[in-house]
N, C-alpha and C positions, 0 to 999 in steps of 0.2 A: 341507889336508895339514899345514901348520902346528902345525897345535890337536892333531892324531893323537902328529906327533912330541915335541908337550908333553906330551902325556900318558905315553905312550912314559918322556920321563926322566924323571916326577915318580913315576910307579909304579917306577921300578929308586932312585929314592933311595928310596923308604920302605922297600923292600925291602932296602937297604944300611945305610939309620938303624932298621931292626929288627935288622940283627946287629948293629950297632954299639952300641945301646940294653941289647942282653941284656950284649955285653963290659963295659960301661962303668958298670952296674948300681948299684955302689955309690961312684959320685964324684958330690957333691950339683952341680956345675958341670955334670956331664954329662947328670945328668937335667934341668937346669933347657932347658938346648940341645936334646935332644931332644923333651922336651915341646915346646916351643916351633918345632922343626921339624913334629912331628905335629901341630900345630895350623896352621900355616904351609902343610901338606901337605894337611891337611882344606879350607882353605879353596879353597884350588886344584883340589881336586877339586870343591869344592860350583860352581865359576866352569866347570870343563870342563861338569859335569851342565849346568847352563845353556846353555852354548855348544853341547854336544849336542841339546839338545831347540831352540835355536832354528835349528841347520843342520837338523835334521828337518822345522819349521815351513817355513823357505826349501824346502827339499827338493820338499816339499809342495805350497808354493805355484807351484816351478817347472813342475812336472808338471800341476796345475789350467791354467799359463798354458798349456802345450806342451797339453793336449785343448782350448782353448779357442780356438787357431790354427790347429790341425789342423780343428778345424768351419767356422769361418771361410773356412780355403781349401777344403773340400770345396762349402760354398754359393758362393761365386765359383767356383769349377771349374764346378760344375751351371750357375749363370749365363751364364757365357761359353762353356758347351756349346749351349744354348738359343739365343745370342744366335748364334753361329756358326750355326744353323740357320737362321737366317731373312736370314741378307747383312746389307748398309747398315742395312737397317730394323729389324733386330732388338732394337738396345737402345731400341728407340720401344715397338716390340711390347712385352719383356718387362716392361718398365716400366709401361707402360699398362693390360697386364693384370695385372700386381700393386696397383695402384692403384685400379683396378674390381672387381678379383674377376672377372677374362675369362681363356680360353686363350689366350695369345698364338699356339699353334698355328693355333685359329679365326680371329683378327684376320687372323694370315697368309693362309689360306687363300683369304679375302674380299679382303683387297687384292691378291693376287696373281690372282685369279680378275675383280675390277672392271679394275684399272689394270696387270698384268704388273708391279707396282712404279714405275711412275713418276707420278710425284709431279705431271708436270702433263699428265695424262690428262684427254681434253673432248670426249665424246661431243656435243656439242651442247648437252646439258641439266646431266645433272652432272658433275662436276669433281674433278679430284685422285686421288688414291691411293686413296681407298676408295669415288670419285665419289658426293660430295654432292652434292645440290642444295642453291644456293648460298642458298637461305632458311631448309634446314634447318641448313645449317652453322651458321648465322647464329646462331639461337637456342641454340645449345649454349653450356660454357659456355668454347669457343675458340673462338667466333665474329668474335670484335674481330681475331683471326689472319688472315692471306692463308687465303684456301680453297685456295692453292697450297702450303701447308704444309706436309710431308709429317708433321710431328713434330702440329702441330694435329690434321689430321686422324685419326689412328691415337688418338689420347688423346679426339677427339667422339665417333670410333665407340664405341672401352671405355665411357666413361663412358655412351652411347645403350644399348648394349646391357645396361649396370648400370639402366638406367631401365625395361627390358622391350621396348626398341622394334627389337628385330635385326632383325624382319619390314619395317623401311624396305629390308631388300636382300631383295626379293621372291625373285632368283637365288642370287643368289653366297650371299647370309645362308643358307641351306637347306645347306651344303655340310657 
């Protein structure tokens, strides 16, 4: 706003030291002033032209940041829509299956279908939230993890299921 209002008086003086330049015409003192205002006035304009194109530059660059935070929160918005869908275990799910290339819908599906969601579910044989058995757990590569894990667990299935092997859930894997 500053820069507008300069411009603002440096346009009404050249406009006042042009009547004053026709009046003054023939006093060699007053051309030498006037010239030297009109160059005075030029260069001040050549500084506002600058100041213009770099407030258009920022302009610009504000607008690139404001679409670029505007994407930002629409992907966390989508995220934490996802992650609200699935409870407790959602940010395991979305993440696990962003990291395999899995639905976290499916993970869902399967561990709420093996374990109802808890994490230290034990049919006898396997175990946990997506019920391993505790030798396939083993070998995965979150096996050195409690098989009571729920965060391990969800992250061996995505990545089992990134290896081709979803058919280790005979039932719930089908859903």
């Amino acid at each position: 706003m500053r820069y507008v209002k300069m411009a603002i008086v440096i346009g009404l003086l050249v406009v006042v030291t042009t009547g004053i330049s026709a009046a003054n015409a023939q006093k060699p003192e007053t051309i030498y002033q006037n010239t030297r205002f009109v160059q005075v006035a030029q260069q001040a304009s050549e500084h506002l032209m600058v100041l213009q194109l770099t407030l258009m530059a920022v302009a610009k660059k504000s607008e690139q940041h404001k679409e670029e935070v505007a994407a930002q929160q629409a992907a966390e918005q989508k995220r934490q829509d996802e992650i609200n869908r699935f409870g407790p275990w959602g940010p395991d799910l979305v993440g696990a299956g962003a990291m395999y290339g899995q639905d976290p819908s499916d993970l869902y599906a399967v561990m709420s279908c093996e374990s109802k969601g808890d994490q230290y579910a034990d049919n006898g044989v396997d175990k946990g939230l997506m019920q391993f058995d505790p030798g396939t757990f083993a070998r995965t590569p979150y096996g050195s993890s409690s098989i009571w894990d729920g965060h391990a667990q969800i992250y061996a299935a995505a990545w089992m299921w990134s290896q081709g092997r979803r058919n280790e859930w005979p039932v719930c894997g089908r859903l």
